[in-house]
C-alpha positions in Angstrom: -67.5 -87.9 -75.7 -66.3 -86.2 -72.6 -67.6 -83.3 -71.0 -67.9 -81.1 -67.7 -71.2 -81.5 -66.5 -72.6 -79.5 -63.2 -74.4 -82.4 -61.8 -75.5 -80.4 -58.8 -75.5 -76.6 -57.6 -71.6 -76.3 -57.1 -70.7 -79.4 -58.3 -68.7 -79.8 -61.9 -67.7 -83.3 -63.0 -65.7 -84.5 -66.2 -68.4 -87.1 -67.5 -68.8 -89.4 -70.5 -71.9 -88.4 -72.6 -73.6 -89.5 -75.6 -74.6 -86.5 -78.4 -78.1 -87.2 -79.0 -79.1 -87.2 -82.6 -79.0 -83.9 -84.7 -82.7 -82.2 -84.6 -83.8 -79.7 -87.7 -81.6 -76.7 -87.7 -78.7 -78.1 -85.6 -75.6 -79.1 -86.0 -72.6 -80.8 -84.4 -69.4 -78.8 -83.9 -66.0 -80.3 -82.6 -64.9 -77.8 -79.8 -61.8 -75.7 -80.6 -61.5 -73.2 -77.3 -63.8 -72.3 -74.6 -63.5 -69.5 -72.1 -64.3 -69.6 -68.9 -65.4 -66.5 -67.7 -67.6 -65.2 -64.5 -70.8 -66.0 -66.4 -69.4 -69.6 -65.9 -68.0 -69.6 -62.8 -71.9 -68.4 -61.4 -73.9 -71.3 -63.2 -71.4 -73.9 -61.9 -72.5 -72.5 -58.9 -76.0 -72.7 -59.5 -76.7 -69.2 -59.5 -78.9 -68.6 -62.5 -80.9 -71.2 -61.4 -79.7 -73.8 -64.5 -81.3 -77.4 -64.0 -78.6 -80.3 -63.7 -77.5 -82.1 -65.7 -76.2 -79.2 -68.0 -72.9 -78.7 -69.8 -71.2 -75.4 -68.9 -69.7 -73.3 -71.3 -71.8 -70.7 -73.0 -69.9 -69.4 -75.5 -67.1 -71.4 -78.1 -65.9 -71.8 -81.1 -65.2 -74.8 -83.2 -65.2 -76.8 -86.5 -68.9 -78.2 -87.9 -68.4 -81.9 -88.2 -72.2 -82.2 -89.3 -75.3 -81.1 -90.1 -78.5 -81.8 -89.3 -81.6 -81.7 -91.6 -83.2 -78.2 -92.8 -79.1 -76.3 -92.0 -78.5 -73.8 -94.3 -75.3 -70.9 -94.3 -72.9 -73.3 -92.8 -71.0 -76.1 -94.1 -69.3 -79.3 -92.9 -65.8 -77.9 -92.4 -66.4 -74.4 -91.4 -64.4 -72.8 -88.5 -67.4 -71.2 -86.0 -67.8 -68.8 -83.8 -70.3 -70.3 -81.7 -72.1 -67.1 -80.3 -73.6 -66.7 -77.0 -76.5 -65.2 -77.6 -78.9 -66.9 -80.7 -80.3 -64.8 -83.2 -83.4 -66.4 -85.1 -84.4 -63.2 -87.1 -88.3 -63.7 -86.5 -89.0 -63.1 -83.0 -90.8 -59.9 -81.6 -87.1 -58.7 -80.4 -84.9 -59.6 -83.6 -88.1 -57.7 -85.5 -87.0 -54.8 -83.9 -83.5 -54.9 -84.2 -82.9 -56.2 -80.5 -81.4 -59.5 -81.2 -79.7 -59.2 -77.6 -82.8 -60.6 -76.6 -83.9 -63.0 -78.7 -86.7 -65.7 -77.7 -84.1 -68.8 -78.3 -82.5 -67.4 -74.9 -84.7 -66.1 -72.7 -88.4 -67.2 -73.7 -88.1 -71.1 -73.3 -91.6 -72.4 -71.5 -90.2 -75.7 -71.4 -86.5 -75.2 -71.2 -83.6 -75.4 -72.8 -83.5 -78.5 -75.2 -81.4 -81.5 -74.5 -78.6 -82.1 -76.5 -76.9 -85.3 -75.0 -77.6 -88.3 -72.4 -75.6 -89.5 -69.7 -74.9 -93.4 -69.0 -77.8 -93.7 -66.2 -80.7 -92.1 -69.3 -80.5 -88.4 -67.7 -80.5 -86.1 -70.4 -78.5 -83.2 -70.1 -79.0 -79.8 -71.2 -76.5 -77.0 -72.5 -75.2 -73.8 -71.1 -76.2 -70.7 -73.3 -77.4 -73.6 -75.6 -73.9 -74.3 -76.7 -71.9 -76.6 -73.8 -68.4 -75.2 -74.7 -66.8 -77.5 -72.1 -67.0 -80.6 -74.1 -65.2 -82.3 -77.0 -68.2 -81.8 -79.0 -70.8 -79.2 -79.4 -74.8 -79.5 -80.5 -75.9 -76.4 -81.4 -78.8 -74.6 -83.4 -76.9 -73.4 -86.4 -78.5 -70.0 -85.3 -75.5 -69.3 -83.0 -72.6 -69.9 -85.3 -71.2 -67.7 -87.0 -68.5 -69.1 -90.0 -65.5 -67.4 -90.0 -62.1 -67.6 -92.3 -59.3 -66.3 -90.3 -56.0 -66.8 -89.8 -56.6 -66.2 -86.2 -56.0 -69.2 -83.7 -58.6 -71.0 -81.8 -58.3 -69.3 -78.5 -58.3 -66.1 -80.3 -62.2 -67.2 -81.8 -62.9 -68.5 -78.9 -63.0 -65.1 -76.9 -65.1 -63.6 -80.1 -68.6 -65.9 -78.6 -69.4 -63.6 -75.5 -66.4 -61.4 -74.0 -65.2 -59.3 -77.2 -68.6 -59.1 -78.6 -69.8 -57.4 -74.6 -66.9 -55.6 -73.9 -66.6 -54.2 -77.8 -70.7 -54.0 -78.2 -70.9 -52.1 -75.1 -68.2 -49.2 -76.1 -69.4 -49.1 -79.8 -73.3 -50.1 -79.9 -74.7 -49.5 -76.5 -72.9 -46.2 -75.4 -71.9 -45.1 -78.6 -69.3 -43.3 -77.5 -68.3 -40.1 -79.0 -64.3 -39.3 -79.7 -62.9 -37.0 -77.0 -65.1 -37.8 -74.4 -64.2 -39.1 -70.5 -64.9 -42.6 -70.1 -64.8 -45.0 -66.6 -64.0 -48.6 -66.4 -66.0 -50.7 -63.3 -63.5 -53.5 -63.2 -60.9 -55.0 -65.0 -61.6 -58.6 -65.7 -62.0 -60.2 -69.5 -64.9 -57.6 -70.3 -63.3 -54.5 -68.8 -60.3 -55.2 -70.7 -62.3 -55.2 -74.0 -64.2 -52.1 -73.0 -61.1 -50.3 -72.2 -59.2 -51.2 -75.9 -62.8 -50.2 -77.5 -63.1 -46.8 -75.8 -59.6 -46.8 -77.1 -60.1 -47.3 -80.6 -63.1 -44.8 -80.1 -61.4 -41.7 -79.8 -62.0 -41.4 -75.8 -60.3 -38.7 -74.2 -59.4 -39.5 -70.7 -60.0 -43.5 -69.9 -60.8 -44.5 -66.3 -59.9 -47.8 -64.9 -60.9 -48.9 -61.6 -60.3 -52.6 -60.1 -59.1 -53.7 -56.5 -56.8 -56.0 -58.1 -53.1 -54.3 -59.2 -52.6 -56.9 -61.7 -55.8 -56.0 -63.5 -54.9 -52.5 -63.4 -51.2 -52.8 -64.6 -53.2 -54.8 -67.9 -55.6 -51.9 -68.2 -53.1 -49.4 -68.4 -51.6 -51.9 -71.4 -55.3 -51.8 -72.9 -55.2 -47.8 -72.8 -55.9 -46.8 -69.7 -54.9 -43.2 -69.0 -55.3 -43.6 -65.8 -56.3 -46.3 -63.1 -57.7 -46.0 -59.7 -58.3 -48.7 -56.7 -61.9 -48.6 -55.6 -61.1 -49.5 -52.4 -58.5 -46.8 -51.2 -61.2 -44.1 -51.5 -64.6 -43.3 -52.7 -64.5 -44.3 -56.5 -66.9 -41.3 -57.6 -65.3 -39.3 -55.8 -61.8 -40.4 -57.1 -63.4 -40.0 -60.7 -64.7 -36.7 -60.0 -61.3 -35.7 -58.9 -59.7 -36.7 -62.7 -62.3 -34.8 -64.2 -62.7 -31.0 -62.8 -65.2 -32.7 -60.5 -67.8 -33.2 -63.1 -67.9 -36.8 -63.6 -67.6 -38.7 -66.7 -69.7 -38.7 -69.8 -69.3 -42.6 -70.1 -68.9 -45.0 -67.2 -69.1 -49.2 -68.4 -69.6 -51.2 -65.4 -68.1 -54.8 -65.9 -67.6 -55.3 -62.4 -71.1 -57.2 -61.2 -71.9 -56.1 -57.7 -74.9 -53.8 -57.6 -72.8 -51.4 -55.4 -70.5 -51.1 -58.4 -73.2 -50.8 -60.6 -74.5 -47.2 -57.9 -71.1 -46.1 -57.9 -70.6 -46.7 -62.2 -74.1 -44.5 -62.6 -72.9 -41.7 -59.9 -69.5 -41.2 -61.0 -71.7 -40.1 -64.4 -71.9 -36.4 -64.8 -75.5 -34.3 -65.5 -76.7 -35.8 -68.9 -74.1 -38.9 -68.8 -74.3 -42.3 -69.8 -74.1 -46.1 -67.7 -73.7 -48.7 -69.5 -74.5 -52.5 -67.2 -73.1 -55.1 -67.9 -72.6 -57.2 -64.6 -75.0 -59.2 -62.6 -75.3 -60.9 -59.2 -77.6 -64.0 -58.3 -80.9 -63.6 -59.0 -83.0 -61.5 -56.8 -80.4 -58.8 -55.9 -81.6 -55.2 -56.4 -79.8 -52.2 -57.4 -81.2 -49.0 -55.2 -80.7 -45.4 -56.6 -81.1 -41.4 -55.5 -83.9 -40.3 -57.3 -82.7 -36.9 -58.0 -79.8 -38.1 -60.1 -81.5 -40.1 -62.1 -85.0 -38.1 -62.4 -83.6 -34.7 -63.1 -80.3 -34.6 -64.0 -80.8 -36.4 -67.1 -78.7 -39.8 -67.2 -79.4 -43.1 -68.7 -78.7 -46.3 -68.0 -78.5 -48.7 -70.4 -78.1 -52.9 -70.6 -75.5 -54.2 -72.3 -76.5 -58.0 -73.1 -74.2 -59.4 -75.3 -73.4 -55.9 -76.8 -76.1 -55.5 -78.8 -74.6 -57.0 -81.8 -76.0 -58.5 -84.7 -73.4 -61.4 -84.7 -72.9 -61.3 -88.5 -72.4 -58.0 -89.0 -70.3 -57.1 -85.9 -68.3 -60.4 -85.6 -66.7 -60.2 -88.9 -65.7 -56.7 -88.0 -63.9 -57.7 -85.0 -62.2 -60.5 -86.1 -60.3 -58.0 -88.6 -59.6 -55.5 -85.4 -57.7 -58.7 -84.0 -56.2 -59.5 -87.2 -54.8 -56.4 -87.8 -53.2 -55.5 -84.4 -56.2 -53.0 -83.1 -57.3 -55.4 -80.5 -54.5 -57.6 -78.1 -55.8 -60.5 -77.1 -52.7 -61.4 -75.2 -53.8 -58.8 -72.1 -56.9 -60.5 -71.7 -55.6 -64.4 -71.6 -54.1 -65.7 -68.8 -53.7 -69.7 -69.2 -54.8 -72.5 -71.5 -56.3 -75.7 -69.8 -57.4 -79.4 -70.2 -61.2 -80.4 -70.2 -59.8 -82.4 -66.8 -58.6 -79.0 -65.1 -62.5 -77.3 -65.1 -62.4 -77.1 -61.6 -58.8 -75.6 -61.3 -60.1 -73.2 -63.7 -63.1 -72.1 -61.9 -61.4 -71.9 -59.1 -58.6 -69.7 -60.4 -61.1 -67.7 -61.9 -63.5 -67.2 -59.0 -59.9 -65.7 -56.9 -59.0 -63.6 -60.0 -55.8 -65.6 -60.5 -56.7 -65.6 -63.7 -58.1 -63.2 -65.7 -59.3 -65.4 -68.7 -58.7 -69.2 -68.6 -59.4 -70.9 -71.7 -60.5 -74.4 -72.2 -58.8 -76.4 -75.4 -60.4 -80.2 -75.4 -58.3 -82.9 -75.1 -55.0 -80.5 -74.9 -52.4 -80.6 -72.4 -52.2 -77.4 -70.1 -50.4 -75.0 -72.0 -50.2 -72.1 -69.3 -50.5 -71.4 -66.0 -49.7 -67.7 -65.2 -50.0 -66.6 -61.4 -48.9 -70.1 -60.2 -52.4 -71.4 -61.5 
């Protein structure tokens, strides 16, 4: 099969592969639509540190071709969600209820397991365990979640990572409460979730700040009640203004740079809430005033994956997009070929795009913004 390997810190190729043989609890999936979001644009890069040979692509959706011994809850036929984050229900975080953080992700001594080889013997790993960019998908059967919907595949697709943070983060993490001010930190695929979730949530006035006018023009589309350009004057001080100079009860950062991340937590007033949900490479810090945060009473909170528990909250939100609640059109910019990766990643790294989707094997189908 073929499939868009990072063979090397920066470097993405189109590759034949061989699926290795299904392992207990796995099981093959033939890829329906991939996203390609920031997440993805940073380990082609080699930011997170991923080992080549891996296959990017860490969230998907598809239809289970086969299973592999000791599967139960999914059958051969079954459209998936192919979630980003695995929950296997009997580690010390899914115990107490933080599934965000289960061991399947982040606790790996050895590494994440192969799930194909290459011509020359190399085995080759998966991105978020599931390796999206490819034709086919082995997966722990963990991470899917079965779904009947009339929806179409690029519409599922979106439902493995960006609904599930931009929704999670609005409903689960900030919990926020109808009436109340809410902020925006950027206006890529995950802003443009939070912003039609703070929507649906009752939110009074809803804040959208991105340097990019195209991005603003969608979140005004998504519900914004108002949108700002950080870079024409202080953002806090620009939220401050739209709000009596108090600040905001709620500010989501979706935006990455730690300096958006101060600003999202500042632009909060006494007793507010900051939801993170961004992240540069590994290392960077995030320095804060220490009488904001130690006595005026705000939290900050992580947002990983939205806290969901995938079969309780994915269900939910494929009915919001069924039913009209949720417009997946303001957060899709382009279909693509498994061949165009790197015109993807490139387009998405110069916000040309806000969310380019990969369909394996199809022709390109889009190209909005002279992509």
């Amino acid at each position: 099969m073929r499939a868009a390997v990072m063979t090397a810190a920066g470097r993405v190729e189109v590759l034949e592969v061989e699926l290795l043989p299904l392992a207990p609890g796995r099981i093959r999936v033939r890829t329906g639509a991939t996203p390609f979001c920031v997440t993805d644009v940073m380990n082609a890069d080699g930011v997170f540190g991923k080992v080549p040979p891996t296959i990017l692509g860490h969230a998907s959706m598809g239809v289970v071709e086969e299973l592999g011994p000791e599967v139960s809850g999914v059958r051969v036929g079954d459209r998936v969600v192919v979630h980003g984050t695995a929950e296997c229900g009997r580690c010390f975080y899914c115990a107490r209820g933080r599934a965000d953080q289960c061991s399947l992700i982040f606790d790996r001594p050895d590494g994440p397991p192969g799930v194909a080889r290459l011509p020359d013997g190399r085995i080759v790993t998966a991105a978020g365990n599931v390796g999206g960019y490819a034709e086919l998908m082995w997966v722990d059967a963990r991470q899917v979640v079965p779904v009947r919907s009339t929806l179409s595949d690029v519409e599922l697709g979106l439902l493995g990572c960006g609904v599930t943070t931009g929704l999670g983060s609005v409903f689960n993490v900030a919990a926020v409460v109808p009436g109340s001010d809410v902020a925006v930190v950027g206006c890529g695929q995950l802003g443009l979730w939070m912003i039609q979730a703070a929507r649906l949530a009752g939110a009074g006035q809803i804040i959208a700040l991105d340097p990019d006018a195209g991005r603003r023009e969608r979140a005004a589309k998504a519900g914004a009640t108002a949108t700002l350009d950080p870079d024409e004057a202080d953002p806090v001080e620009q939220v401050r203004a739209l709000t009596a100079g108090f600040g905001v009860t709620y500010a989501l950062e979706a935006a990455g740079p730690a300096l958006a991340q101060r600003q999202a937590i500042l632009m909060t007033h006494r007793g507010g809430t900051a939801v993170l949900t961004g992240c540069e490479p590994l290392g960077a810090e995030l320095n804060l005033p220490q009488v904001p945060m130690a006595l005026q009473g705000r939290a900050v909170l992580s947002s990983q994956n939205g806290r969901v528990r995938m079969h309780h909250d994915i269900p939910r939100y494929v009915r919001m997009l069924e039913d009209g609640r949720l417009d997946a059109s303001l957060v899709v910019s382009a279909e693509f070929a498994l061949e165009d990766v790197e015109r993807v990643r490139e387009a998405s790294r110069t916000h040309r795009v806000v969310t380019g989707v990969i369909v394996p094997g199809a022709a390109v189908r889009g190209g909005a913004g002279g992509v």
